[in-house]
N, C-alpha and C positions, 0 to 999 in steps of 0.2 A: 452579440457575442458568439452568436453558435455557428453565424458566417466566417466570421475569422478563424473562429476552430477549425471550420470543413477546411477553409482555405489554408492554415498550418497543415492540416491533416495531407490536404492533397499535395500542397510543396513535399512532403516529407517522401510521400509516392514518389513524386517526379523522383526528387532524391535518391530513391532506390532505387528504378528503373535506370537512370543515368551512372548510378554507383556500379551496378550489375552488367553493363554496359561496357563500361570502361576493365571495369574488371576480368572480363570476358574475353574483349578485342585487345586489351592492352592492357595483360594481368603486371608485365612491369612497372607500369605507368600507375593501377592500380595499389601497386603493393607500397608503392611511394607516398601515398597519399596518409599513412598515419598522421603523423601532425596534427591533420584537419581535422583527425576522429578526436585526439589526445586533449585539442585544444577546448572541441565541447564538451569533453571528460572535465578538464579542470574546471571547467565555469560552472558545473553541476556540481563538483565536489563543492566549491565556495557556497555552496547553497547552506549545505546540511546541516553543522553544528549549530546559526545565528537560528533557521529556523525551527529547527525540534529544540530549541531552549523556551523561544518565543510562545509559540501554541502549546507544549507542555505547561509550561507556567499561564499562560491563561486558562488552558484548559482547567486546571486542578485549582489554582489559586481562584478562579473566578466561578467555581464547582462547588468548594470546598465546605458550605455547610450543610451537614449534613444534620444537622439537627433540625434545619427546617423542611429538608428533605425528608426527613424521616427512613423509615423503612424501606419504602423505596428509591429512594438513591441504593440502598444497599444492597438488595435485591439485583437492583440494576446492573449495578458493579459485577456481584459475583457473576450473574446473566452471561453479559458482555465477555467477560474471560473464558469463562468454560466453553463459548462456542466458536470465539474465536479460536482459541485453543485448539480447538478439535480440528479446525480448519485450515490452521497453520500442517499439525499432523498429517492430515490428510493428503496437502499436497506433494507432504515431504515422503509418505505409501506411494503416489502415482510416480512420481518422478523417480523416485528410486526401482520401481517396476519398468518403467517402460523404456528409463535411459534416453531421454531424445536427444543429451546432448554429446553422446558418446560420437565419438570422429570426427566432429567438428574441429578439432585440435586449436582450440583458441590460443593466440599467442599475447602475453602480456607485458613482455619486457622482463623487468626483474619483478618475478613471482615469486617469493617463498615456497616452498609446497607447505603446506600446516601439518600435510599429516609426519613429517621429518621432524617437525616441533611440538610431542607430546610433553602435556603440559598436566600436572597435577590439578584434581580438585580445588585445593588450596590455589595454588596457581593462579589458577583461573578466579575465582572469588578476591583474593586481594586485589587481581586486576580490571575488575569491575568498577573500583571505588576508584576518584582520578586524586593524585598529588595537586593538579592546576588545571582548572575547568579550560583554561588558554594553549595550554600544552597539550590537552586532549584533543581539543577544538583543531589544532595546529597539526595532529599528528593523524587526523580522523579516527580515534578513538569512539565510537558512536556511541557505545551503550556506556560509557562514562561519563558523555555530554547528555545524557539520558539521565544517570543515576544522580549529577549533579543538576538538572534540573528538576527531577521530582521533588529531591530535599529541599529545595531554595523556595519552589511553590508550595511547599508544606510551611517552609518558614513563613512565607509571604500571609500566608492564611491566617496567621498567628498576630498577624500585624494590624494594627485598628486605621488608627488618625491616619497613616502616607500610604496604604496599600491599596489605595487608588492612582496615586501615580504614577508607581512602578508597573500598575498592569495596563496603566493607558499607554505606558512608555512599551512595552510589551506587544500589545495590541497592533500599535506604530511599527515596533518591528516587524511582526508576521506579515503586516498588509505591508511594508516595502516589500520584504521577502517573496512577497507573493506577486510583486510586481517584478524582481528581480529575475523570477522564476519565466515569467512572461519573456521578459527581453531575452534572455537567455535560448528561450523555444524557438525564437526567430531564425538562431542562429543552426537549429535543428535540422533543416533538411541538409546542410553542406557535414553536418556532422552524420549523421547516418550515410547518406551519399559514399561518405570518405569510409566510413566502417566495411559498408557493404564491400566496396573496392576492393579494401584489403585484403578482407575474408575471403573475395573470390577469387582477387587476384592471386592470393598466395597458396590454395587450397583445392581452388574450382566452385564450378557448381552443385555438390554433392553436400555445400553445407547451408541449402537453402531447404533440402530435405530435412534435415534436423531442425530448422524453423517451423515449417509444417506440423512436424513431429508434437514440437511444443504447443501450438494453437490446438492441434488435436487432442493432446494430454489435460491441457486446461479445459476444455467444452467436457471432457469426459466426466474428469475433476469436480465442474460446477453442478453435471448432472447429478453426479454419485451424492456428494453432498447435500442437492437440496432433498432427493430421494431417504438419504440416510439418517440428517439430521432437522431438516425442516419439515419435513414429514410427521416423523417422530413424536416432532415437539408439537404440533398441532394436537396430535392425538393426545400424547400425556396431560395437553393443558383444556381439551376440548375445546378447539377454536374451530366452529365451521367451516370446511375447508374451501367449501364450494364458493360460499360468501364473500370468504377471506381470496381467494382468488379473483374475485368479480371489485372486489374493491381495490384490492392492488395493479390491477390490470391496467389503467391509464396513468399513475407512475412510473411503473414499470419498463410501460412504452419509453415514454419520456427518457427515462434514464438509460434505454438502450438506444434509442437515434441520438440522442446528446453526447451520449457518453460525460455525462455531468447528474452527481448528486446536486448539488446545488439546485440544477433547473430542475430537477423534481420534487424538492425539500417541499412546494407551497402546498401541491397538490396530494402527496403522500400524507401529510398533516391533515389537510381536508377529506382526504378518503377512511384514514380510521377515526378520526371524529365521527363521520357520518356511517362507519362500522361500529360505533360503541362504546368507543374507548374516549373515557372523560378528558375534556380540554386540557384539565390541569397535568394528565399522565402524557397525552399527546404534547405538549409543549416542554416537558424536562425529556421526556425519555429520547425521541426522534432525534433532536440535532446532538444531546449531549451522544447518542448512538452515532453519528455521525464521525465523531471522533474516536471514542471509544471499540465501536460496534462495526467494523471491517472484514465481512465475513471474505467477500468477495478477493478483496485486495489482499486478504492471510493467504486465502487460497494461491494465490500468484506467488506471491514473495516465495516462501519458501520452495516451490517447484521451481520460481526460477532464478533464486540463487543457488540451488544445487545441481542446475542445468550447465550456468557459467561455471561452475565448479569440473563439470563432467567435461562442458567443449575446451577447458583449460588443460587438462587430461589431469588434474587435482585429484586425488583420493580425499574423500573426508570418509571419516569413521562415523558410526552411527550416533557415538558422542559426541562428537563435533558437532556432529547434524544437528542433535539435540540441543546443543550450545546457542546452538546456529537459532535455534526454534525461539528460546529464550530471549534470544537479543530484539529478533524482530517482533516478540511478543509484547516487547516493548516501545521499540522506534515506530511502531503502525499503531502507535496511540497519538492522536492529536494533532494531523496532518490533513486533514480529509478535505479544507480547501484549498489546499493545494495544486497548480495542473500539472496536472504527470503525477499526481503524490507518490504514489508507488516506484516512480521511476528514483524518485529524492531518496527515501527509503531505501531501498534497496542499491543504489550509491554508497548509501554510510556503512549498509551491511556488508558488502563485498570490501568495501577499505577495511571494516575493522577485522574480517577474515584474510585480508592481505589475496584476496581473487582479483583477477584482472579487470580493471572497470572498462576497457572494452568491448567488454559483454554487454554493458549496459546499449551502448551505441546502437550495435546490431538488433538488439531486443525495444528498442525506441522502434526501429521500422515495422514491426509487427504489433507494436501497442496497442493500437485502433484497435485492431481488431479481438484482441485479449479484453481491452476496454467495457467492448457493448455488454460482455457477459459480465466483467468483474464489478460492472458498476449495477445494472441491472441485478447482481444478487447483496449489493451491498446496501440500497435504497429497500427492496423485500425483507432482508433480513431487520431492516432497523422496524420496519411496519410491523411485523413478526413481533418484533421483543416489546412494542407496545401493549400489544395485545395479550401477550402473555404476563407484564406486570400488570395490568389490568385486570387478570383473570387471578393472579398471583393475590393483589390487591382487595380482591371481590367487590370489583367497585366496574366490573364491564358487563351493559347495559346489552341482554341477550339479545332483546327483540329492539332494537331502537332503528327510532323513525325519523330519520332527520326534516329540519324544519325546511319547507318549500323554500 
């Protein structure tokens, strides 16, 4: 699996080397090539309502007792929010500070601006709730195909005797989706290729700096964060830090050559068991963080939906922004085996703010490398909230010695 990755990974290169190319020597020739961007635009949008219905409904429906859970599910929950939270904000301070995607002048076709359509509180709140989960679905309404799948997996929870079929039927879905998402990547390096083209053919090379801009705002981004808030929390909860780094350290790894949670889930699991943290917390908290627990991927999303917002020359207002914070607060729950998650994500987010999904194309050739860090602090972060309901818990084992 990690060869065919490197080998997507490197098509997509070619991809952009070849896009930049053309774009450069033959920016007419270039600027002709939407289509081929627009075409792996639409097969990306197909993705997103079937699968954030899918893995939210497993997610919750298959989560949902919390009486056997106890305290800590609840714990966890709140946990899981508040840091994401913070991390969503955070990125939306950097990007609004440093502007990388100012002069990029991204071009969308028919864009709305949003900020021409202020929109009431009220407004906004009735139109959170959907008339037809199919019309949402249809119209990429995201955070409705969102708010209509939380309620349905609450109802699903409610259900005794058939609410095993509906979540196997469920299950069935995400894992096509997630194959779906597969065939789709294939189709990736001719879609970026075609993005890159455009943008230089029609623009130049002046908006490869604003890429730069962005990889740089993000590494800054993950530093500030784990400094501001992973730190922090260590201290508040006394978790040895030095320890705590010496155990995550061969995850860690993992999940920045891979650029996959997934391939580090076994061993991250194995490293804070043999840190302390009791089997029974290390087995809820880890994978259901997994879904839940995104620190890495919050950080991205909102810096770079407000990036394609800025290369679109869009104004959003700080309440938008906010809007903006909210919705992904929600769609970056229950996605996390996904590949590309973030890139699915933040498709539905820029459809239901009417931004150019465009952006998304160009921001596909830089992924990888947004990747190593976003995943690397998202596999640390879930090790982290182990050890903090553990500590929360009073059930983590100071000095423990794991068996030979």
């Amino acid at each position: 699996m990690p060869k065919k990755k490197n080998r997507l990974t490197l098509y997509i290169f070619i991809g952009m080397g070849l896009g930049l190319l053309i774009g450069t020597i033959f920016p007419n020739i270039g600027a002709q090539l939407r289509p081929l961007s627009l075409i792996f635009i639409r097969m990306i949008k197909s993705i997103i309502a079937p699968l954030i219905f899918a893995t939210i409904v497993v997610g919750i429906a298959g989560h949902s007792d919390l009486k056997a859970v106890g305290r800590m599910g609840l714990k966890a929950l709140v946990y899981f929010e508040v840091v994401t939270t913070l991390a969503l904000f955070i990125g939306l301070t950097f990007v609004n500070i440093v502007r990388p995607g100012v002069g990029v002048a991204l071009k969308g076709g028919e864009v709305p601006g949003i900020a021409s359509q202020p929109q009431k509180f009220g407004d906004v709140l009735i139109h959170v709730f959907p008339q037809s989960f199919f019309q949402a679905a249809a119209e990429g309404q995201v955070l409705q195909v969102v708010v209509f799948s939380i309620l349905f997996a609450f109802a699903l929870s409610m259900v005794h005797h058939k609410k095993k079929a509906i979540l196997d039927l469920c299950e069935s879905l995400a894992e096509t989706m997630f194959k779906f998402t597969a065939i789709v990547m294939r189709y990736a390096p001719i879609g970026v290729g075609a993005a890159i083209a455009v943008a230089v053919g029609s623009k130049g090379l002046p908006v490869l700096i604003n890429l730069g801009m962005l990889i740089l705002t993000f590494y800054a981004c993950a530093i500030f964060f784990v400094l501001v808030i992973f730190v922090p929390v260590m201290l508040i909860f006394k978790v040895p830090i030095k320890r705590f780094l010496q155990a995550v350290k061969e995850p860690a790894l993992i999940a920045f050559s891979t650029t996959s949670s997934e391939a580090a889930l076994p061993k991250a699991m194995q490293a804070m068991e043999g840190f302390g943290v009791p089997r029974e917390i290390v087995a809820f908290i880890i994978p259901t963080g997994y879904s839940f627990n995104l620190d890495g991927t919050s950080l991205y999303l909102s810096l770079a939906s407000v990036f394609v917002a800025q290369a679109a020359g869009i104004h959003m207002t700080l309440g938008q922004q906010f809007v903006m914070v909210f919705t992904l607060m929600l769609t970056s729950k229950g996605v996390a085996g996904v590949p590309r998650a973030a890139l699915v994500i933040l498709a539905g987010t820029l459809a239901q703010f009417n931004l150019p999904l465009e952006g998304i194309a160009i921001l596909l050739g830089i992924d990888e490398l947004v990747d190593m860090v976003r995943t690397t602090v998202n596999v640390v972060g879930n090790c982290l909230a182990s050890v903090v309901i553990a500590k929360w818990e009073g059930k983590f084992i100071e000095n423990y010695i794991p068996e030979p």
